[in-house]
matplotlib code that plots the C-alpha trace (Angstrom):
import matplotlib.pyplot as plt

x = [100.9, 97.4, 95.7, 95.1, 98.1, 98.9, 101.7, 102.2, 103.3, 105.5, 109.3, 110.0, 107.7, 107.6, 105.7, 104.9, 107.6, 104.7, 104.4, 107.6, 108.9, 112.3, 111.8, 114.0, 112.9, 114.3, 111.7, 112.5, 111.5, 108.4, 107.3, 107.6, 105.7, 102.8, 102.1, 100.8, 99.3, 96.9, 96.1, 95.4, 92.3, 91.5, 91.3, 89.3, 86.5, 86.4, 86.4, 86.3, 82.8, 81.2, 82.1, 82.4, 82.4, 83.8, 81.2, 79.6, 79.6, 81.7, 82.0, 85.1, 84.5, 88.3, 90.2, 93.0, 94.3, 96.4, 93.5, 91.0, 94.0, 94.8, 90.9, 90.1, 93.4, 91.6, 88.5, 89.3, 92.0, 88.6, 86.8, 84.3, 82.7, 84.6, 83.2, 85.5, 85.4, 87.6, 87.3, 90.3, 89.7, 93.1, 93.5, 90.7, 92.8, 94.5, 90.9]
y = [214.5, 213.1, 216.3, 216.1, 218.2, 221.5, 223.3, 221.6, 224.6, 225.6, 226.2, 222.9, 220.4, 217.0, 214.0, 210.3, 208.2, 206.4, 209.2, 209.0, 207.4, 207.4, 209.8, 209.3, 211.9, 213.8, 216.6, 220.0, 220.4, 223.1, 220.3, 217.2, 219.1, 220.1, 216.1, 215.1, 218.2, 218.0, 214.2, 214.9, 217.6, 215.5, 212.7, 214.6, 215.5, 212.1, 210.3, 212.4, 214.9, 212.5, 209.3, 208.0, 204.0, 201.1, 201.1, 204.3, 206.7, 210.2, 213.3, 214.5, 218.2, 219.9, 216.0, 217.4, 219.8, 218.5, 218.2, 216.8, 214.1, 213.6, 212.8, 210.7, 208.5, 207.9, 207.4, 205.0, 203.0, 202.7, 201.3, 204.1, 204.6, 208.0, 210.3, 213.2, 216.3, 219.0, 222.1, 221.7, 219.2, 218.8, 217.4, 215.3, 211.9, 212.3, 211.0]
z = [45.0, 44.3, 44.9, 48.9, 49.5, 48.9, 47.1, 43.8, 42.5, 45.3, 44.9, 47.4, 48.3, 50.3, 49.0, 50.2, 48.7, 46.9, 44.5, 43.6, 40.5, 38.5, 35.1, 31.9, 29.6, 26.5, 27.3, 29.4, 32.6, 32.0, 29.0, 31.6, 34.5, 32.2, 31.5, 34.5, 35.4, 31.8, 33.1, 36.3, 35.1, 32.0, 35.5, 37.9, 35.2, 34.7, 37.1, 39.9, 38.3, 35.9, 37.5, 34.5, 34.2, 31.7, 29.0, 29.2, 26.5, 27.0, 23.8, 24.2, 22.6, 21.6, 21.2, 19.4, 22.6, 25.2, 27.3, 25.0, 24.1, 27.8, 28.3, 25.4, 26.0, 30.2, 28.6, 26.1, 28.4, 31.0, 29.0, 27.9, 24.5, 23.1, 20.7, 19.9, 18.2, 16.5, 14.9, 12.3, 9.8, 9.6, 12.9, 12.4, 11.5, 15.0, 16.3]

ax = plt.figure().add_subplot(projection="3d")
ax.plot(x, y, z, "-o")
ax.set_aspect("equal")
plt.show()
């Protein structure tokens, strides 16, 4: 709803048809609504509190979590310089 309009997380809501797109999916409806809601924060922190621009450098601390992923992905399709981090060394290739 691109965050001007209230009631995302109401029962029933109306959008502009622009906001709308068709959705083919093999995920559940709680795992479909969570994705845009993790880009649209990673988003904002971006873009919307540090401004961030193509070229810049960003640390992305926590890379491996949903957000951390969601944030790095914007980051790196921008433009920006990402350095990540993660506490499990396991997850560590995913970077």
């Amino acid at each position: 709803m691109g965050r001007t309009r209230n009631g995302s997380c109401a029962e029933l809501v109306t959008v502009p048809t622009t906001n709308v797109v068709a959705v083919r999916t093999s995920l559940d409806w709680a795992d479909l609504a969570a994705v845009p809601e993790v880009y649209a924060t990673a988003w904002s922190g971006l873009f919307g509190n540090l401004d961030l621009r193509p070229r810049e450098t960003v640390l992305v601390r926590g890379a491996t979590s949903s957000l951390g992923r969601a944030a790095l992905n914007l980051a790196v399709d921008h433009g920006a310089t990402v350095l990540a981090t993660t506490r499990d060394a396991q997850r560590a290739p995913l970077l």
